[in-house]
C-alpha positions, 0 to 999 in steps of 0.5 A: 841174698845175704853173704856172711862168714856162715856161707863159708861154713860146710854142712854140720857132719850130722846133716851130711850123715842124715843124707849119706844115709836118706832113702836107705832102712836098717834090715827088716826085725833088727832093732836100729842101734844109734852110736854115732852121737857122742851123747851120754846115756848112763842114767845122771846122778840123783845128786842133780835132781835133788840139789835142784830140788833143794834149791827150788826158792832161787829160781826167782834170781837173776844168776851171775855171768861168772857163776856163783862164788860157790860155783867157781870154788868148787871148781877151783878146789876141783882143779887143785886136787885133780892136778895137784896144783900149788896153793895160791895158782888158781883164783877163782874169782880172777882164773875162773869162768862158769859157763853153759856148756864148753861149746859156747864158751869153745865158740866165744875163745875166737870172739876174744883171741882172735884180732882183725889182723896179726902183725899186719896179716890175717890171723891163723887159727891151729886146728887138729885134723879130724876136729870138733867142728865148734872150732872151724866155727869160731875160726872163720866167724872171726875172719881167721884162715883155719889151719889144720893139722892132721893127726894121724896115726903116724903122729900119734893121733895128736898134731905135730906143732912142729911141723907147722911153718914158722911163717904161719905161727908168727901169725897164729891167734889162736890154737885148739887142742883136745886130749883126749882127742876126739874122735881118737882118744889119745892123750898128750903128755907133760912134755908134749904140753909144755912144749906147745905152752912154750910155743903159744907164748913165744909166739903169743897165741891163745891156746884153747884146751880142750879137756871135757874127755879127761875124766873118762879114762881106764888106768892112767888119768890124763895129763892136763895143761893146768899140771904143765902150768904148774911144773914151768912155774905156775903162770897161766898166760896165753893158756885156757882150760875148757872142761864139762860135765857132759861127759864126767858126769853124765849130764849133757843136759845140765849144760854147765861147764868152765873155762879157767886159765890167763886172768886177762883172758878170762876177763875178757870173756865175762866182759864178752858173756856180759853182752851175749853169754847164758848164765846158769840158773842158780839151782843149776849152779848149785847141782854143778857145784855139788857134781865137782865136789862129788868123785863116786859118781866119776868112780861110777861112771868110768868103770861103766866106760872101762867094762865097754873098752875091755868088751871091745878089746875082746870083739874087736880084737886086731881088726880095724886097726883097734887100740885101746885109747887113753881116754874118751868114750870112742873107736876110731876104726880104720875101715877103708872107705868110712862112707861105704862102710857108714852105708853098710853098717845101716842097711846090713847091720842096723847100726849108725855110726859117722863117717870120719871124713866127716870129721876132719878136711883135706890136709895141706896134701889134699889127703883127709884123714879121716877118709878111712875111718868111722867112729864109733861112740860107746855110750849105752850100757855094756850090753847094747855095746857088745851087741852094736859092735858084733854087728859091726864085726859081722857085717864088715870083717 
């Protein structure tokens, strides 16, 4: 009866998983293992409760769409030590949103990047391949063509801008990135940033960054797109920075993340969150801003993630096409057929993992790249960890 941009949209991958797998049971007395769902399991930090606890009186408070002002200069102090940016390049009043949770905010980057048509054309969207899928949705929710570019392991598991034609980024609006990348964890360099900087705005599209993996990482902390603002001059136009504390903190729960970059865009977006946006109540705005200030949680958190890696390193050892990524907290798994293996690590194994086809399209080759792959989220303690991924050794090599 109704036809709406939504009927464009494919089944979320939890569904197409949900019934890949229907009518098939895990092995009778094993224990079913969920590692599919890229959700933290580490205990949050007592900080949150507490900071709530404290400021119990302002549940009464209508809270600012922006964030609190003590909100945004946590964040903006954050931004500066984390990147090491010069003093005076991030106002938090003018270059900085609160938001609830990156996905809406991911969601909304469509709402106020993308126009109805781009020099007399419809707009294109630049999507790595595999993707989180928020960014198909607010692609063609906005009456955009999503253009996806696979990242493979022969590119390095990040997209090459590169290849894209001419024609198409003339008529780009809008580009997603995630570094880390998820699912495969690899992280792009200064370089690699500036390079794709320079091209948004020679081409003047947005570039949506998607950093919420940043802060989970083994040695080296990832580059991010506010430290190649800095070093080509300090400018932030046509750049948008999205991070969480989902992961940082291990507060999926909390919803409560930020978006920081060009001030006309962040304008945009308030004016846009005015009219639809959640706001974070103040007791959650306080526990936010206490977590960006906090690092010996992080220090916490990460080691936990490193321990898992350094168990996985010694499991896996060269099967699958193992590496160890450069930060998030996924296996990306090359297994051949990753639903015939899905299948078969839950009724051999009892372990569920998601199809990386699921994941990502069919490329400009018909080829999807993730047709081979599974991931695999490393989220429950180190123990349950090593236990899911003998059984995914045992039941696949």
């Amino acid at each position: 009866m109704f036809n709406t941009a939504l009927d464009e949209l494919t089944d979320y991958p939890f569904d197409r998983l949900r019934a890949l797998l229907d009518g098939l049971t895990p092995p009778a007395g094993m224990e079913p293992l969920v590692m599919s769902l890229g959700e933290p399991q580490h205990a949050p930090p007592e900080l949150i409760a507490q900071t709530v606890a404290t400021h119990a009186n302002e549940w009464g408070k209508y809270p600012p769409v922006a964030g609190s002002a003590d909100l945004l200069d946590a964040i903006s102090d954050w931004l500066k030590r984390r990147y090491q940016l010069p003093d005076g390049m991030i106002d938090p009043s003018r270059h900085v949103c609160a938001v609830s949770g990156t996905r809406e905010a991911l969601y909304m980057a469509g709402d106020i990047a993308i126009s109805r048509t781009k020099r007399g054309q419809t707009p294109a969207v630049l999507i790595p391949n595999p993707f989180y899928q928020v960014y198909v949705g607010a692609t063609v929710m906005s009456g955009a063509e999503p253009v996806y570019m696979s990242a493979t392991a022969d590119t390095g598991f990040l997209p090459d801008f590169d290849a894209v034609d001419p024609a198409v980024l003339e008529r780009t609006a809008l580009a997603f990135l995630c570094s880390p990348a998820n699912p495969q964890g690899m992280a792009a360099d200064r370089a690699y940033l500036e390079h794709i900087v320079g091209l948004a705005r020679k081409y003047d599209f947005v570039l949506a960054m998607d950093e919420c993996y940043a802060e989970i990482y083994d040695s080296v902390a990832p580059t991010g797109i506010m430290e190649a603002c800095a070093a080509m001059g300090g400018g932030l136009s046509n750049v948008l920075a999205f991070h969480s504390l989902s992961k940082r903190s291990s507060a999926p729960g909390l919803r409560s993340g930020f978006v920081a970059g060009d001030a006309k865009l962040i304008q945009l977006l308030k004016r846009l969150r005015n009219y639809g946006g959640a706001t974070i109540p103040p007791p959650l705005a306080a526990a936010a801003a206490a977590l960006w200030r906090d690092e010996t949680h992080v220090d916490a958190n990460r080691a936990l993630y490193r321990e898992k890696f350094d168990r996985a390193d010694q499991i896996i050892g060269r099967r699958f096409g193992y590496y160890h990524p450069d930060g998030g907290f996924y296996l990306w798994l090359d297994v051949g057929d990753s639903e015939q293996a899905t299948q078969t690590l839950w009724t051999d194994a009892g372990v569920k993992v998601i199809p990386g086809a699921y994941l990502a399209r069919p490329g400009a080759d018909g080829v999807n790249p993730g047709q081979r792959y599974i991931r695999i989220a490393l989220v429950h303690d180190p123990e349950t960890v090593a236990d899911g991924l003998h059984r995914v050794v045992d039941a696949l090599a």
